[in-house]
C-alpha positions as CSV (number, residue, x, y, z in Angstrom):
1,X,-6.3,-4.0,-8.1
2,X,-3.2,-5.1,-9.2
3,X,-5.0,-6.9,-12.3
4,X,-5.8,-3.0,-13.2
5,X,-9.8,-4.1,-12.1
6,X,-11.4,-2.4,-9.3
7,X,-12.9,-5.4,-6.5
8,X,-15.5,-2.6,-5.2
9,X,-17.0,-1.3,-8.6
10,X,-15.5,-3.7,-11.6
11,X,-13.9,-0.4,-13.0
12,X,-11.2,-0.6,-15.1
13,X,-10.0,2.8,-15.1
14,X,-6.8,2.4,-12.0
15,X,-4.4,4.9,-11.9
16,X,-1.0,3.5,-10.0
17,X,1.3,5.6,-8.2
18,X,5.2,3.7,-7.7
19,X,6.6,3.4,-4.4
20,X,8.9,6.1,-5.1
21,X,6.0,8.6,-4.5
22,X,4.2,7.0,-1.9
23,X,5.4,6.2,1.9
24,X,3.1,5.2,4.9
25,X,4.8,5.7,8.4
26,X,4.2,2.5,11.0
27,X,5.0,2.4,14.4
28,X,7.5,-0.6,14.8
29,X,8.4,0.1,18.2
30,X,6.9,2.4,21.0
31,X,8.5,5.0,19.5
32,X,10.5,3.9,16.5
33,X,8.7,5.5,13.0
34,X,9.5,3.8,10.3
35,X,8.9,4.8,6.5
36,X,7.8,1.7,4.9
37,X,7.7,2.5,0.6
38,X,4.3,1.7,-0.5
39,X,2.8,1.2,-4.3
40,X,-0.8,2.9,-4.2
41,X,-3.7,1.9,-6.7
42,X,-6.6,4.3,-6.7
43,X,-9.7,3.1,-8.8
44,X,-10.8,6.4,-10.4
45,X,-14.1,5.5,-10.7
46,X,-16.0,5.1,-7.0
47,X,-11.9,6.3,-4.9
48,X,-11.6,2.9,-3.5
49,X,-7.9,2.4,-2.8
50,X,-5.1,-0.1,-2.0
51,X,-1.5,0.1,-0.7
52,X,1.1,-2.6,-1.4
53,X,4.2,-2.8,0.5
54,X,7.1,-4.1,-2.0
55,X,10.2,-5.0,0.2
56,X,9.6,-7.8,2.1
57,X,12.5,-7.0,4.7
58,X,10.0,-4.4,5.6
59,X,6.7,-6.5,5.4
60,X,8.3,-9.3,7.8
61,X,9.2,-6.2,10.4
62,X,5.6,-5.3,10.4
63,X,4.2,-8.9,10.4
64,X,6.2,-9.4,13.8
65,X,5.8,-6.5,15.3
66,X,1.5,-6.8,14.7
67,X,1.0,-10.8,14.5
């Protein structure tokens, strides 16, 4: 989605909301929440979505704690 196509439906018509809207919360310990900032693509067409996480200090926390 981030070449503004849908994968699902071929629609063009992708709305983007920054990361300074969106956050997702993950668990990166048993108990430690962390916000992680999130881009959001939402095709407007069929609702298929897709998050992006931008800063990679906060991808490579995830990728250990779940790999």
């Amino acid at each position: 989605m981030k070449k503004n196509i849908c994968p699902k439906c071929s629609s063009k018509k992708i709305v983007i909301i920054p990361e300074d809207r969106t956050s997702n919360f993950i668990y990166t310990g048993k108990t430690n929440l962390q916000i992680v900032r999130t881009t959001l693509y939402i095709c407007s067409e069929c609702g298929y979505t897709e998050y992006y996480v931008r800063d990679k200090k906060q991808l490579e926390k995830i990728c250990n704690k779940f790999s």
